[in-house]
TORLUMRO-279529 format. One record per residue: z, y, x of N, C-alpha, C in turn; residue in three letters; residue number from 1. Coordinates in steps of 0.001 Angstrom, whole numbers. Layout:
! residues N
ATOM      n_Z      n_Y      n_X     ca_Z     ca_Y     ca_X      c_Z      c_Y      c_X  type  seq
ATOM        Z        Y        X        Z        Y        X        Z        Y        X   ALA  NUM
...
This chain:
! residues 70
ATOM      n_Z      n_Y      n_X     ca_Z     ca_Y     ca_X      c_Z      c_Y      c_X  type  seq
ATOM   293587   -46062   -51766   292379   -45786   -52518   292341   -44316   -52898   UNK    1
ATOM   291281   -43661   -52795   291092   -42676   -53323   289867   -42263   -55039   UNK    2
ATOM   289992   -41399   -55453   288769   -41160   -56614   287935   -40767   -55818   UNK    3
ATOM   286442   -40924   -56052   285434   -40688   -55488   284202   -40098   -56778   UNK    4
ATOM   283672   -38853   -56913   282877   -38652   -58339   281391   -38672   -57907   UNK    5
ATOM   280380   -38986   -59338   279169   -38058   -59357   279322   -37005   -60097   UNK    6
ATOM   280066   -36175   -60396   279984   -35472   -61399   279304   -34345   -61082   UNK    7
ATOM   279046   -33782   -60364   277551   -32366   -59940   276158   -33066   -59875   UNK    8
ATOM   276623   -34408   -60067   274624   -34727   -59949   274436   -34985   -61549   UNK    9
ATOM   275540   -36024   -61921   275390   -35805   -63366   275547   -34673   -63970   UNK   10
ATOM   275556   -33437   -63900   275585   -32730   -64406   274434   -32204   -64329   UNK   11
ATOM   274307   -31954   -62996   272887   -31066   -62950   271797   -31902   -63698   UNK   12
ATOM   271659   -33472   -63568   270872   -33893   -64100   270488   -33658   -65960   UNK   13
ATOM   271898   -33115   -66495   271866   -32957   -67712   271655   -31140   -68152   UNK   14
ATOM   271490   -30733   -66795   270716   -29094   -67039   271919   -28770   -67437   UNK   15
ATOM   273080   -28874   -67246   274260   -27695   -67298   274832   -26896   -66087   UNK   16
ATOM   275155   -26058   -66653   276008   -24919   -65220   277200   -25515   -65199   UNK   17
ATOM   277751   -24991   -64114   279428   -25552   -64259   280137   -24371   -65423   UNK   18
ATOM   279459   -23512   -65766   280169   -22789   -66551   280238   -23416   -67954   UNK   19
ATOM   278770   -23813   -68416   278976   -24387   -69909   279407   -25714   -70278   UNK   20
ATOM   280052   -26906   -68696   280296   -27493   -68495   281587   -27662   -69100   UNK   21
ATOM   282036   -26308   -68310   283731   -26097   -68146   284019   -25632   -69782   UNK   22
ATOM   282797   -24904   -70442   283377   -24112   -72001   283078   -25488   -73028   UNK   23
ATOM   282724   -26377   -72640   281995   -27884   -73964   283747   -28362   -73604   UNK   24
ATOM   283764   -28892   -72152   285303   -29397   -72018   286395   -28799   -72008   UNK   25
ATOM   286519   -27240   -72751   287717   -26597   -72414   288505   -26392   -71216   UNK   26
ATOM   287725   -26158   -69993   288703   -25487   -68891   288097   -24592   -68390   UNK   27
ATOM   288526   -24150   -66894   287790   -23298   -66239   286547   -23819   -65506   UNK   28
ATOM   285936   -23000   -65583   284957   -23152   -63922   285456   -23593   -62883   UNK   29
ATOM   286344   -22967   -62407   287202   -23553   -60932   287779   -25108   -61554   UNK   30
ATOM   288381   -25367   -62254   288677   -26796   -62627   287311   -27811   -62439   UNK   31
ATOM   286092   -27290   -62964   284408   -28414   -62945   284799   -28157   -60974   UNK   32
ATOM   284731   -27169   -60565   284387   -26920   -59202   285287   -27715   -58168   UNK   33
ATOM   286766   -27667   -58481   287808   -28340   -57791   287335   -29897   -58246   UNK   34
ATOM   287198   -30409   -59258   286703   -31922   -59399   285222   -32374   -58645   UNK   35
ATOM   284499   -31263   -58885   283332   -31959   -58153   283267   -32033   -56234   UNK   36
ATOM   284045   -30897   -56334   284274   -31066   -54568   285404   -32317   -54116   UNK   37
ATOM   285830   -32838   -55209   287314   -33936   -55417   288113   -33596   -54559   UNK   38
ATOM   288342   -32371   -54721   289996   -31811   -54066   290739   -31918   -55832   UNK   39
ATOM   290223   -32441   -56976   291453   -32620   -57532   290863   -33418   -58669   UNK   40
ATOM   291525   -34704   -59126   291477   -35204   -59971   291890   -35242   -61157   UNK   41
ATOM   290392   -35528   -62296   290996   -35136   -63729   291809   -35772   -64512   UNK   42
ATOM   292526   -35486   -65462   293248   -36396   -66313   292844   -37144   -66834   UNK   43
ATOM   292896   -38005   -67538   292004   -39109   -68418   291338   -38626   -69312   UNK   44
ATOM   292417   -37315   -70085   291447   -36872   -71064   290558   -36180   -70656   UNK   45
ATOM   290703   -35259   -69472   289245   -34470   -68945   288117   -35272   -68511   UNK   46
ATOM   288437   -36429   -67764   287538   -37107   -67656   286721   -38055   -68606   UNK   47
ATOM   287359   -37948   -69847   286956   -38479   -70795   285944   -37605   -71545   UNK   48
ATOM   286352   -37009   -71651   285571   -35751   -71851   284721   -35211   -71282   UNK   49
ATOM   284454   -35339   -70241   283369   -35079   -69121   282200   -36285   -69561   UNK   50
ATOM   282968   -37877   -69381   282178   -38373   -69869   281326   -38630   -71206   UNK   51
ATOM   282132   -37616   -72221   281683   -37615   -73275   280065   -36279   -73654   UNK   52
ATOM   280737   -35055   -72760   279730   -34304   -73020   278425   -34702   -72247   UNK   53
ATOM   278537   -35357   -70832   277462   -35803   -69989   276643   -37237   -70904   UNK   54
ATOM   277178   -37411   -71774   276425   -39050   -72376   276529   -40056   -71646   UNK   55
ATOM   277596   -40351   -70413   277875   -41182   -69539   278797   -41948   -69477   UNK   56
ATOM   278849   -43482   -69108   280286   -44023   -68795   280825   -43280   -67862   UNK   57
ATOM   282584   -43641   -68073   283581   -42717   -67283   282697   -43448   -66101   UNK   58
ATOM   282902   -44255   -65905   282724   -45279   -64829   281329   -44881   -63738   UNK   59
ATOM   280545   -44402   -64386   279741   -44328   -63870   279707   -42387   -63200   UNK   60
ATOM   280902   -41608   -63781   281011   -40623   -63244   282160   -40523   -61787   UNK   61
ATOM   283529   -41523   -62028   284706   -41548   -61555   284593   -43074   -61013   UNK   62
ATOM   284718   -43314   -59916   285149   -44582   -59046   286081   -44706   -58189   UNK   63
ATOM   286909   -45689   -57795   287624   -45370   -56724   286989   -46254   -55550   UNK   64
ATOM   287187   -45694   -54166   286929   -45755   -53374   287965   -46143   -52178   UNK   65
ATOM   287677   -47653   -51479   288732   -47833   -50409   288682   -47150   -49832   UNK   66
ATOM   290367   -46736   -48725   290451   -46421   -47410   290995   -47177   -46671   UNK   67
ATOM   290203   -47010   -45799   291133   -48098   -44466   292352   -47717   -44619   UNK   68
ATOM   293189   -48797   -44365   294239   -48451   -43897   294772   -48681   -42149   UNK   69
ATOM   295753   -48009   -41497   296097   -48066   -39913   296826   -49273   -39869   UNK   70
């Protein structure tokens, strides 16, 4: 299984940059940027937090997603 996000649509939908994104949740820019491209997954608390400043369930930002397996 992998994480799979909305987190750039929810965001944009809530009229934020990834910059004031990244300064409400305390990290960088490159941290919003590395999660939304999901080359890296957040901690619970960032993602908690993500879901907190967006007004969203985690759930509805963070899913996991099967992979086949060989």
């Amino acid at each position: 299984m992998r994480v799979v996000n909305s987190l750039r649509e929810a965001r944009r939908a809530a009229g934020l940059t990834q910059e004031e994104l990244s300064r409400r949740c305390g990290v960088s820019r490159q941290t919003i940027i590395a999660v939304e491209r999901g080359v890296h997954v957040p901690t619970l608390t960032l993602a908690l937090q993500l879901a907190e400043v967006l007004d969203r369930p985690i759930t509805s930002l963070f899913m996991l997603e099967r992979v086949a397996s060989r």
